[in-house]
PDB file of the backbone (N, CA, C, O) and the ligand in Angstrom, with CONECT records:
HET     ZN  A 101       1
ATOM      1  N   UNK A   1       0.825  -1.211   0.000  1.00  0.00           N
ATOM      2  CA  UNK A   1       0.000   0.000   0.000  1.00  0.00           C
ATOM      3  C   UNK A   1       0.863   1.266   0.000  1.00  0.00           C
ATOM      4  O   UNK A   1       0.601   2.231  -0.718  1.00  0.00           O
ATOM      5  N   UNK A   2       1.769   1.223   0.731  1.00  0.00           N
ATOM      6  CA  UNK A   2       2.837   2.715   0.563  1.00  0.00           C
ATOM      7  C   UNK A   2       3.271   2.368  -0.433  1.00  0.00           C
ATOM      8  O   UNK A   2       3.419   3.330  -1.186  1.00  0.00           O
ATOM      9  N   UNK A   3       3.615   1.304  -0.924  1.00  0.00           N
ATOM     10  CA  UNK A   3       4.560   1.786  -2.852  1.00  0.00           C
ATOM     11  C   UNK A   3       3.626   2.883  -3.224  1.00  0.00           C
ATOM     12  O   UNK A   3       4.112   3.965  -3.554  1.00  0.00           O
ATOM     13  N   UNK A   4       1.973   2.672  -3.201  1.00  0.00           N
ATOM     14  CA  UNK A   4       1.488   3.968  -4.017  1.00  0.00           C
ATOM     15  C   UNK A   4       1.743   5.122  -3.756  1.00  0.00           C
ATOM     16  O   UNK A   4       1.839   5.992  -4.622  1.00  0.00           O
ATOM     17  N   UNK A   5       1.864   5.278  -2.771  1.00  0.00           N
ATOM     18  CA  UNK A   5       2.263   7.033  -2.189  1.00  0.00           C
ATOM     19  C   UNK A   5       3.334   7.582  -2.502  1.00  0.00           C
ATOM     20  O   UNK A   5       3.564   8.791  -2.526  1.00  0.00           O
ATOM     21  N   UNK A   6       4.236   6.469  -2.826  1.00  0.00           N
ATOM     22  CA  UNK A   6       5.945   7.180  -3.217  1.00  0.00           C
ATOM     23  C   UNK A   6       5.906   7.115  -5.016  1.00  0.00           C
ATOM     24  O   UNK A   6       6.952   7.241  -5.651  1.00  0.00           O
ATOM     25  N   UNK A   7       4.657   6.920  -5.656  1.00  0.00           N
ATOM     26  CA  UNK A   7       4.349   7.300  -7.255  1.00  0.00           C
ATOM     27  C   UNK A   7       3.748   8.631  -7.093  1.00  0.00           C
ATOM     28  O   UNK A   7       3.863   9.447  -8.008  1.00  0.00           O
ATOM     29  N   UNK A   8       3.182   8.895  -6.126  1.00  0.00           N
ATOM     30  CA  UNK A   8       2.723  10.452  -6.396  1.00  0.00           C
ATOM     31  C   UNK A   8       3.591  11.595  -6.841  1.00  0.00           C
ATOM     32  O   UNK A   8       4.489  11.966  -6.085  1.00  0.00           O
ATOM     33  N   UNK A   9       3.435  12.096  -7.820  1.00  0.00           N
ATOM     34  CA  UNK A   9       4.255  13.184  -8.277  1.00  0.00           C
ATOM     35  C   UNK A   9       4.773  14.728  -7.593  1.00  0.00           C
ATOM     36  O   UNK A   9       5.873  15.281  -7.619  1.00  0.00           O
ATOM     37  N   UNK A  10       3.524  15.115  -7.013  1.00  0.00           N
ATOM     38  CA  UNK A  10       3.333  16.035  -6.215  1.00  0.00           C
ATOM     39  C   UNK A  10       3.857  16.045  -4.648  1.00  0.00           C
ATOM     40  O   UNK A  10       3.428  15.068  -4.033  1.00  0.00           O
ATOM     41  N   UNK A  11       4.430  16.654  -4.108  1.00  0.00           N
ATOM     42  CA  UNK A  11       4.588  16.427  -2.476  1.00  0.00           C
ATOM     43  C   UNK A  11       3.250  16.515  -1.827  1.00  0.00           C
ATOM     44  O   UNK A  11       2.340  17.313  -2.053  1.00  0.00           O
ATOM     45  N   UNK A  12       3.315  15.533  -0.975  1.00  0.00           N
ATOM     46  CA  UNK A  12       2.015  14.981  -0.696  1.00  0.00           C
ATOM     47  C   UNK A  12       1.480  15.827   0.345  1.00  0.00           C
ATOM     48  O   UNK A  12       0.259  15.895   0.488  1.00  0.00           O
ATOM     49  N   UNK A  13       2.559  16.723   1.362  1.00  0.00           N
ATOM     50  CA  UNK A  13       2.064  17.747   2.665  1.00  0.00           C
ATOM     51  C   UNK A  13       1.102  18.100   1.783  1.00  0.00           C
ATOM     52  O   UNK A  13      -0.088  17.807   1.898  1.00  0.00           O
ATOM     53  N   UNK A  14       1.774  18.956   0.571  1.00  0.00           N
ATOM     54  CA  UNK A  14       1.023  20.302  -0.123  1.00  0.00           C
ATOM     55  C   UNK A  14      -0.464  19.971  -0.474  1.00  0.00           C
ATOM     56  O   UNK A  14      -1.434  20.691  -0.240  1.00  0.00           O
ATOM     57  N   UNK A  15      -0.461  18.940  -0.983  1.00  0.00           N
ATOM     58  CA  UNK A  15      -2.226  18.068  -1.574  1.00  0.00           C
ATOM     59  C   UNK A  15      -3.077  18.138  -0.236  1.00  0.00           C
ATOM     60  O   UNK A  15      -4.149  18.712  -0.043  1.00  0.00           O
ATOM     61  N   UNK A  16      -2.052  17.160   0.902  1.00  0.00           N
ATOM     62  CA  UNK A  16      -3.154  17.440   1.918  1.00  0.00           C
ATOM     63  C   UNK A  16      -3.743  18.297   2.769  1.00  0.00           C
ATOM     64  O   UNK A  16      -4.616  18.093   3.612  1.00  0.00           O
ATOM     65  N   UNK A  17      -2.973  19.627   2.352  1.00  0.00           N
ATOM     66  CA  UNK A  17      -2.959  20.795   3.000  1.00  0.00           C
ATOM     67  C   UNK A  17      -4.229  21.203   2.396  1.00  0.00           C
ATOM     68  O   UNK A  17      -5.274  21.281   3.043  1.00  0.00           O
ATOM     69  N   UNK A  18      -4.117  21.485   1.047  1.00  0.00           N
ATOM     70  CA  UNK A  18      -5.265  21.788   0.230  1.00  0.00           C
ATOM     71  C   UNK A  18      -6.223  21.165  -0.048  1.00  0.00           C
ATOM     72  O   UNK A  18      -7.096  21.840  -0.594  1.00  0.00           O
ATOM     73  N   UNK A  19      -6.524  19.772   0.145  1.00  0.00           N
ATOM     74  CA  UNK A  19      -7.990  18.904   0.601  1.00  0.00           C
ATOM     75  C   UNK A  19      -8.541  19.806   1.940  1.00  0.00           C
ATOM     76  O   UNK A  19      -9.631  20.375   2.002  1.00  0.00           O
ATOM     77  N   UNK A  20      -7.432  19.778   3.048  1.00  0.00           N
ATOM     78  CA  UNK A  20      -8.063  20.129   4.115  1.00  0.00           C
ATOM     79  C   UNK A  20      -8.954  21.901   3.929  1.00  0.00           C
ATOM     80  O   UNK A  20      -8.326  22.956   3.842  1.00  0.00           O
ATOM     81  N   UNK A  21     -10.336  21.799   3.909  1.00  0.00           N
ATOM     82  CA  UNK A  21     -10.856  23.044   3.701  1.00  0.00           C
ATOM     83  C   UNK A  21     -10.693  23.871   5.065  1.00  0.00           C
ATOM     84  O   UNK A  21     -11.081  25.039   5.059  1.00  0.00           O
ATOM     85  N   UNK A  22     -10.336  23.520   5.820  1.00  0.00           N
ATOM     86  CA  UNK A  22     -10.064  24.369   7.509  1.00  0.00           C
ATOM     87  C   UNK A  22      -9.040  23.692   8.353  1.00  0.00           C
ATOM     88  O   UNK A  22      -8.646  22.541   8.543  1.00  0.00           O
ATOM     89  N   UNK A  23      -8.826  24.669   8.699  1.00  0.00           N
ATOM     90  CA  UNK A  23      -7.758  23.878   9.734  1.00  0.00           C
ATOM     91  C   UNK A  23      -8.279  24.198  11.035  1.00  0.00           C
ATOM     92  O   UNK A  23      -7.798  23.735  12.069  1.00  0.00           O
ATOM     93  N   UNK A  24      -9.355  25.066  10.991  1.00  0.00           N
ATOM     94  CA  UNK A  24     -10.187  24.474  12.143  1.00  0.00           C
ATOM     95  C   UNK A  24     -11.576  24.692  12.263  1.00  0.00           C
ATOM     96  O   UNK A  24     -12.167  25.594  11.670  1.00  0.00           O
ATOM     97  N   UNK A  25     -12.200  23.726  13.166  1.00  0.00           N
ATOM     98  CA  UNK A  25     -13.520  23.425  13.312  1.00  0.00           C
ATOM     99  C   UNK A  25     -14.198  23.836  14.809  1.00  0.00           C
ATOM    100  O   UNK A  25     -13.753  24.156  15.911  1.00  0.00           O
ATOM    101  N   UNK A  26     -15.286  23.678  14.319  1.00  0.00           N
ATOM    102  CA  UNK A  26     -16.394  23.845  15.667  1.00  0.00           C
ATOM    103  C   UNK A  26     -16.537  22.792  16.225  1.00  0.00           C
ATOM    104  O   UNK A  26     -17.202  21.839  15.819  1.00  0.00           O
ATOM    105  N   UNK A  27     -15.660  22.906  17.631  1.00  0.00           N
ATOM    106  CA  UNK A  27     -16.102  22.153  18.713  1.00  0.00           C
ATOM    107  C   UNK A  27     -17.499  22.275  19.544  1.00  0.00           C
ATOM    108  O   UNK A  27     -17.987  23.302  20.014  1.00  0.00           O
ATOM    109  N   UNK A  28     -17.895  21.238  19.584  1.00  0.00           N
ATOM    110  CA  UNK A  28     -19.438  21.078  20.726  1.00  0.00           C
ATOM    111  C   UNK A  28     -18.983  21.202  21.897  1.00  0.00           C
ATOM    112  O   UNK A  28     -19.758  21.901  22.549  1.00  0.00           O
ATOM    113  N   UNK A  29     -18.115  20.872  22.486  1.00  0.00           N
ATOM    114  CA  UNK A  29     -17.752  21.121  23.984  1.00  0.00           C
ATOM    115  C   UNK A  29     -17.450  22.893  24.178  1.00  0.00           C
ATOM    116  O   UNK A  29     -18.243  23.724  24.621  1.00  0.00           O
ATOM    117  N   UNK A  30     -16.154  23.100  23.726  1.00  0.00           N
ATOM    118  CA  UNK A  30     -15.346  24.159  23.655  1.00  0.00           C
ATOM    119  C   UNK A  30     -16.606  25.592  22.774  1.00  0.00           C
ATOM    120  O   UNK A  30     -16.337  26.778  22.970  1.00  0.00           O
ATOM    121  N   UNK A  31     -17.502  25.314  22.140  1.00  0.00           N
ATOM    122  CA  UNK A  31     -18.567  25.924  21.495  1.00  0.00           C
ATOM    123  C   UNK A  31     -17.951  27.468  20.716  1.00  0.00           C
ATOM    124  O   UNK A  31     -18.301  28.648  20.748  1.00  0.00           O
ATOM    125  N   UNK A  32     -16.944  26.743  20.090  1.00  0.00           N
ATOM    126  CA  UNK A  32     -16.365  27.486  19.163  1.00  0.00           C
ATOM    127  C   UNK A  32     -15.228  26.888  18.231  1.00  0.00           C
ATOM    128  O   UNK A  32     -14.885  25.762  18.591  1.00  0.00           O
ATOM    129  N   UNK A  33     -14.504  27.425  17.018  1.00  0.00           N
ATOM    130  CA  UNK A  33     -14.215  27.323  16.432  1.00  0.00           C
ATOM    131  C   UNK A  33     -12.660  26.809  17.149  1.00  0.00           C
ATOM    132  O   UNK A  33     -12.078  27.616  17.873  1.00  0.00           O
ATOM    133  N   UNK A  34     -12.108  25.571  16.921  1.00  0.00           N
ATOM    134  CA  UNK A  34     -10.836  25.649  17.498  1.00  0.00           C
ATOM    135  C   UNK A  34      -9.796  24.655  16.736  1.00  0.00           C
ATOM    136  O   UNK A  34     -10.249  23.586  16.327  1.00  0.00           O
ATOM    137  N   UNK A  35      -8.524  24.938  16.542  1.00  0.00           N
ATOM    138  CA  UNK A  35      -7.416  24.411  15.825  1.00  0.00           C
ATOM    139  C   UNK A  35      -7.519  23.002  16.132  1.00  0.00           C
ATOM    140  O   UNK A  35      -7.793  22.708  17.296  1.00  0.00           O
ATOM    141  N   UNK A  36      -7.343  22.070  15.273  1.00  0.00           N
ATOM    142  CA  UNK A  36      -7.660  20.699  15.296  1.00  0.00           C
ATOM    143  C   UNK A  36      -6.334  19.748  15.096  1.00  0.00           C
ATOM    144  O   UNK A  36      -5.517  20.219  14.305  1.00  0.00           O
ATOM    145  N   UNK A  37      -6.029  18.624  15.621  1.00  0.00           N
ATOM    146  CA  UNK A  37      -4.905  17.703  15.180  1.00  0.00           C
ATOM    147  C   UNK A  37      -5.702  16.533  14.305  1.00  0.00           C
ATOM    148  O   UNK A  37      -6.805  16.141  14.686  1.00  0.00           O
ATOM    149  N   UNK A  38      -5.393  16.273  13.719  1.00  0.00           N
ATOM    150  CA  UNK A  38      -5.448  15.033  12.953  1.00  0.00           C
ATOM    151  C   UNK A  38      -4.722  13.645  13.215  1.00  0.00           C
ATOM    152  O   UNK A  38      -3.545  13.313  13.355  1.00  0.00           O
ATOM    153  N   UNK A  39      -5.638  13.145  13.219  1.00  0.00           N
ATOM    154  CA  UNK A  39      -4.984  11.550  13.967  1.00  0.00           C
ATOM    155  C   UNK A  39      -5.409  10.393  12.659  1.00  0.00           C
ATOM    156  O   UNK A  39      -6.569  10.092  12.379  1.00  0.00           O
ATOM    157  N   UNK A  40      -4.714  10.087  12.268  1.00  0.00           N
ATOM    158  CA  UNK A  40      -4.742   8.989  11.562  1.00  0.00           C
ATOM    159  C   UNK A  40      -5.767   7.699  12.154  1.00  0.00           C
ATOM    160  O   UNK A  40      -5.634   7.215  13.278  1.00  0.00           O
ATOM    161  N   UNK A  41      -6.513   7.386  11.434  1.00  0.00           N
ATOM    162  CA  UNK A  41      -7.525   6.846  12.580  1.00  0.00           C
ATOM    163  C   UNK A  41      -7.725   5.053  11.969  1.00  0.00           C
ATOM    164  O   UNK A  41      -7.935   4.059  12.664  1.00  0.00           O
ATOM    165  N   UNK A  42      -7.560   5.144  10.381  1.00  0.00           N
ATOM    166  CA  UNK A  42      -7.956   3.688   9.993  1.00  0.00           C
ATOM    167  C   UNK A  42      -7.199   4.026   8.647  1.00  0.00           C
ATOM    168  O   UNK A  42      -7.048   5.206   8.329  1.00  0.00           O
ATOM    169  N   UNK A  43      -6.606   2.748   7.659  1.00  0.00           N
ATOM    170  CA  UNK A  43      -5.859   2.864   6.584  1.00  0.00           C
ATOM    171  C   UNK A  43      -7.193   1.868   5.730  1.00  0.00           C
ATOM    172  O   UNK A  43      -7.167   0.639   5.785  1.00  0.00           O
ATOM    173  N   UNK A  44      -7.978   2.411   5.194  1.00  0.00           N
ATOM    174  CA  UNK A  44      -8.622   1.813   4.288  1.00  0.00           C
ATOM    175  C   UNK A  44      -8.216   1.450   2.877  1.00  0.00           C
ATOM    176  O   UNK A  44      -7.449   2.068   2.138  1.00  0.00           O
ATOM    177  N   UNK A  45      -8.723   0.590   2.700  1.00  0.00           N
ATOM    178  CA  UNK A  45      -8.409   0.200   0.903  1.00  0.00           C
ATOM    179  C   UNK A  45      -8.306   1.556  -0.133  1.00  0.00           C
ATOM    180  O   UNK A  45      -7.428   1.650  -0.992  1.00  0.00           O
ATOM    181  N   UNK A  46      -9.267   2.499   0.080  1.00  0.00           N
ATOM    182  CA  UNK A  46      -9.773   3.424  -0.420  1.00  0.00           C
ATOM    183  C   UNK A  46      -9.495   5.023  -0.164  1.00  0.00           C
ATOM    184  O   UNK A  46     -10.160   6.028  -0.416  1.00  0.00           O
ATOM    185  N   UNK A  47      -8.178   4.803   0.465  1.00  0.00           N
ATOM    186  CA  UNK A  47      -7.706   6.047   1.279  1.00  0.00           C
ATOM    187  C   UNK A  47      -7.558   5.996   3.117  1.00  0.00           C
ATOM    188  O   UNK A  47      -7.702   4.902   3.662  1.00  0.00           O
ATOM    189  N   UNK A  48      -7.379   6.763   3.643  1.00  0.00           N
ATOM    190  CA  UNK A  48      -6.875   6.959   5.230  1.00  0.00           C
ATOM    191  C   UNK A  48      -7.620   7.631   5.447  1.00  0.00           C
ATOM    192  O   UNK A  48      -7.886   8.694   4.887  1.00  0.00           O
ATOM    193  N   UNK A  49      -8.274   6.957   6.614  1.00  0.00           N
ATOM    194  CA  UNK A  49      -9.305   8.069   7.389  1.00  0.00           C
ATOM    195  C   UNK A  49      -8.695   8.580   8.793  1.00  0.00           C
ATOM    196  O   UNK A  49      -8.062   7.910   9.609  1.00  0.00           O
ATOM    197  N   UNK A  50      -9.048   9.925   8.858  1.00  0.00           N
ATOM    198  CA  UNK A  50      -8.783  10.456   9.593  1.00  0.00           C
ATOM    199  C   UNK A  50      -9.300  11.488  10.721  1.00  0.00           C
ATOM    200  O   UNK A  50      -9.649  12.544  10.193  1.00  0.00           O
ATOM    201  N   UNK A  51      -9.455  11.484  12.175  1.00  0.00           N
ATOM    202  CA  UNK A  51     -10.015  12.418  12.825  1.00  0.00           C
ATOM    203  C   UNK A  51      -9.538  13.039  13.371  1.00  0.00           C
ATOM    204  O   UNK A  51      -8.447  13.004  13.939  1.00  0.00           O
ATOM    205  N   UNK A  52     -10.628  14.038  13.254  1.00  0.00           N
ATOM    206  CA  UNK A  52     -10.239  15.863  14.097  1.00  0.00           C
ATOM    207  C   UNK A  52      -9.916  15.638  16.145  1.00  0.00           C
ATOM    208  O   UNK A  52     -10.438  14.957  17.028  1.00  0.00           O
ATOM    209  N   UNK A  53      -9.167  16.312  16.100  1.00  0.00           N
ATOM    210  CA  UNK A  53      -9.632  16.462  17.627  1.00  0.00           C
ATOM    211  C   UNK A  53      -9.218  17.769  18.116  1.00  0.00           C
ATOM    212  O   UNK A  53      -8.132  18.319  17.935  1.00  0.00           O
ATOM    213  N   UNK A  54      -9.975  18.083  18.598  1.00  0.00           N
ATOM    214  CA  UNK A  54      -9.827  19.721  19.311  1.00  0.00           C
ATOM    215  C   UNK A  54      -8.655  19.767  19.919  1.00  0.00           C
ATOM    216  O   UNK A  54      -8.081  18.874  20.543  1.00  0.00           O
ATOM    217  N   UNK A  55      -8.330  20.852  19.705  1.00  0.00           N
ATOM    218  CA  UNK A  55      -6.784  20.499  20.470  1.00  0.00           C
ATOM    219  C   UNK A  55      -6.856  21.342  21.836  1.00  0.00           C
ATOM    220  O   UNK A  55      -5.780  21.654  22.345  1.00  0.00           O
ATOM    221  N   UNK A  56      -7.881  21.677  22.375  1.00  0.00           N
ATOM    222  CA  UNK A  56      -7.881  21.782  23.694  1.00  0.00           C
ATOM    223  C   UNK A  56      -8.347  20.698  24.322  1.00  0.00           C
ATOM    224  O   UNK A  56      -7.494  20.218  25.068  1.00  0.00           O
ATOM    225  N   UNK A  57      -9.550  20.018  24.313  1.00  0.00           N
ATOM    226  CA  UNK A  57     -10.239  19.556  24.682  1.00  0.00           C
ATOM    227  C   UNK A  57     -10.309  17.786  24.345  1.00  0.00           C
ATOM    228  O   UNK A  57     -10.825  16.865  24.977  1.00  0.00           O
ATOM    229  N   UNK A  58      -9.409  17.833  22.839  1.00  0.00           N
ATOM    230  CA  UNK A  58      -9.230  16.291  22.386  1.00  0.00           C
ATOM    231  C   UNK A  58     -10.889  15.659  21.812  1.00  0.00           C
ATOM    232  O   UNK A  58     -11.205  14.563  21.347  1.00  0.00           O
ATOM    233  N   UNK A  59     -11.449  16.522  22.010  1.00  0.00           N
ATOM    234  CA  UNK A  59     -12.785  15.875  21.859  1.00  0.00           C
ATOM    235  C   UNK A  59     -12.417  15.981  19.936  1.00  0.00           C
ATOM    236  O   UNK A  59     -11.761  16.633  19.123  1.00  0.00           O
ATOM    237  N   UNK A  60     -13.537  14.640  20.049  1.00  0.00           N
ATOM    238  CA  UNK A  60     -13.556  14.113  18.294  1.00  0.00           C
ATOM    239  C   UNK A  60     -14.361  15.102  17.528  1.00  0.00           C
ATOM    240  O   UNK A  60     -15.544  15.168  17.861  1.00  0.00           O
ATOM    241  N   UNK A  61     -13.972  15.861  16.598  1.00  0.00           N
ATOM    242  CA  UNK A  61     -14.917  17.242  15.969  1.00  0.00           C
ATOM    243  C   UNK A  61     -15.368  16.716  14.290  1.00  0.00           C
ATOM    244  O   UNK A  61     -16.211  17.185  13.524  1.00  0.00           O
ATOM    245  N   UNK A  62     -14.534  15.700  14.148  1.00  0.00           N
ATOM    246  CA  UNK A  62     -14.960  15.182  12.560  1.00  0.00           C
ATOM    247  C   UNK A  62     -14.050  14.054  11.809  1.00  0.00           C
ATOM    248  O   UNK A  62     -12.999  13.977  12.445  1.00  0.00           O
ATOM    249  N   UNK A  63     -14.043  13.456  11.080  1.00  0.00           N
ATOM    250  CA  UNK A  63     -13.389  12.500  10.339  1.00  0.00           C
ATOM    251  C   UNK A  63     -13.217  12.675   9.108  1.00  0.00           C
ATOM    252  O   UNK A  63     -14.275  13.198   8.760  1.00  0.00           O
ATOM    253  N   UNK A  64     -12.598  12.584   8.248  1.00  0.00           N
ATOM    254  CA  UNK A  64     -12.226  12.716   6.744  1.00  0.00           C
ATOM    255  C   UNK A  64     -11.259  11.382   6.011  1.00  0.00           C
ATOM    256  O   UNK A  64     -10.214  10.736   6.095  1.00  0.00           O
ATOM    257  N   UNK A  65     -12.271  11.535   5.410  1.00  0.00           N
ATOM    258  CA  UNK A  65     -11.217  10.147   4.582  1.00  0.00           C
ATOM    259  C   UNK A  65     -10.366  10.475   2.987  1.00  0.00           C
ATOM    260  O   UNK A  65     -10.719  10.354   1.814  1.00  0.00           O
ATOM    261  N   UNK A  66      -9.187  10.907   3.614  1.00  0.00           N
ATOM    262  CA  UNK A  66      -8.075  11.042   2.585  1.00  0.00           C
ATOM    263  C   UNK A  66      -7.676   9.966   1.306  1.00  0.00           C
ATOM    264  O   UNK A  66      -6.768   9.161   1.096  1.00  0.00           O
ATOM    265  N   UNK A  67      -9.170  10.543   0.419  1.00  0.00           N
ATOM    266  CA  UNK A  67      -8.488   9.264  -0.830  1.00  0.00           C
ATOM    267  C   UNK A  67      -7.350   8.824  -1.042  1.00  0.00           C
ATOM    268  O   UNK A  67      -6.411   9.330  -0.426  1.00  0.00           O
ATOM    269  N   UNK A  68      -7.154   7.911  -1.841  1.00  0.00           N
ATOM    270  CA  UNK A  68      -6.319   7.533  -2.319  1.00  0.00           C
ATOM    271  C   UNK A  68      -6.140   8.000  -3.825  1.00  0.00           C
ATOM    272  O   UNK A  68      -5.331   7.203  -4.299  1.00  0.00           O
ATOM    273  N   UNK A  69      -6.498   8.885  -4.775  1.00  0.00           N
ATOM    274  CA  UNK A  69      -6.465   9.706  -5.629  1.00  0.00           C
ATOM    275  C   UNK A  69      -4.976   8.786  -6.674  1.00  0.00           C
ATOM    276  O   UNK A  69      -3.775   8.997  -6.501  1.00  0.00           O
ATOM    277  N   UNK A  70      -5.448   8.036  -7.452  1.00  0.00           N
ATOM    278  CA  UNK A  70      -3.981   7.530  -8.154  1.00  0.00           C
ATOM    279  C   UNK A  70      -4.213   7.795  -9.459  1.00  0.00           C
ATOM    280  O   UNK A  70      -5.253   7.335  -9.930  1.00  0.00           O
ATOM    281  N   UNK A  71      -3.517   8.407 -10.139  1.00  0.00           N
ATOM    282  CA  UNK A  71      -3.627   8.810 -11.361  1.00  0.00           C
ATOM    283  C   UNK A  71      -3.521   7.600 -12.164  1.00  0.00           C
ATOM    284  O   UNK A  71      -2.631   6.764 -12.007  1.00  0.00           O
ATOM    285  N   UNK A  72      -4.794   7.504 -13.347  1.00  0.00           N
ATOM    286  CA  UNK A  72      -5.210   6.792 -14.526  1.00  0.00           C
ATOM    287  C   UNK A  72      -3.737   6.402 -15.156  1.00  0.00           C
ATOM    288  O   UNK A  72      -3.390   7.344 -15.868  1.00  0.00           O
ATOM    289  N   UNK A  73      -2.955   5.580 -15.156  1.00  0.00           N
ATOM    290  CA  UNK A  73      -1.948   5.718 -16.065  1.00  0.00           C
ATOM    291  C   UNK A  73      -2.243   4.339 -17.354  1.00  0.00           C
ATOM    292  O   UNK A  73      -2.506   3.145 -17.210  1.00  0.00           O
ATOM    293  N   UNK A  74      -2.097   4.975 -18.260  1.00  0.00           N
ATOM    294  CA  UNK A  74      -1.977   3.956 -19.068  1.00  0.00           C
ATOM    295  C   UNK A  74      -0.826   4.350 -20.024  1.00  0.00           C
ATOM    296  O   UNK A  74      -0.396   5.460 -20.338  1.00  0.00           O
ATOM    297  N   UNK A  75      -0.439   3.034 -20.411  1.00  0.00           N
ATOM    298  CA  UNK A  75       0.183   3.080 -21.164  1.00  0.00           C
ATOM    299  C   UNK A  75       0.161   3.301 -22.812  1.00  0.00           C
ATOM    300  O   UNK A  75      -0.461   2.611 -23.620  1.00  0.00           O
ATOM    301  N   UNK A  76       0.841   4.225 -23.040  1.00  0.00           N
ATOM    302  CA  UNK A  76       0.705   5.005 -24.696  1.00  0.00           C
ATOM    303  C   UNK A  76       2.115   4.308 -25.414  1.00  0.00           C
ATOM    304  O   UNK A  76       2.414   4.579 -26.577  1.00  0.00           O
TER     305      UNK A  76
HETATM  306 ZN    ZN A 101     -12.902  21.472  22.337  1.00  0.00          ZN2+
END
């Protein structure tokens, strides 16, 4: 499963920087908007899922599942 990640062309921070639409979310506890860590949570067939956690509070604010995005290659 990592051979695919080291075919990606692009540096991969930069992609996941720019999937991520916020870098932070609304906590229900904290009842505001607060900077989040990302925890690697499950390696699916289909990409890595991953959850938010408040970074005061640790509480779980959301999950995202980081395709696996592999470019069509065929051969010409
Ligand atoms: Zn919080």
């Amino acid at each position: 499963m990592n051979a695919k990640r080291m075919d990606d062309p692009g540096p991969k921070r930069q992609d996941s920087y720019q999937e991520f639409d916020a870098s932070e979310l609304y906590c229900p506890r904290c009842r505001q908007a607060v900077p989040v860590r990302q925890r690697l949570l499950l390696v699916l067939p289909e990409g890595d899922k991953f959850e938010y956690l408040c970074e005061y509070c640790s509480t779980s604010v959301g999950t995202k599942l980081a395709r696996v995005t592999k470019p069509i290659s065929l051969i010409v």
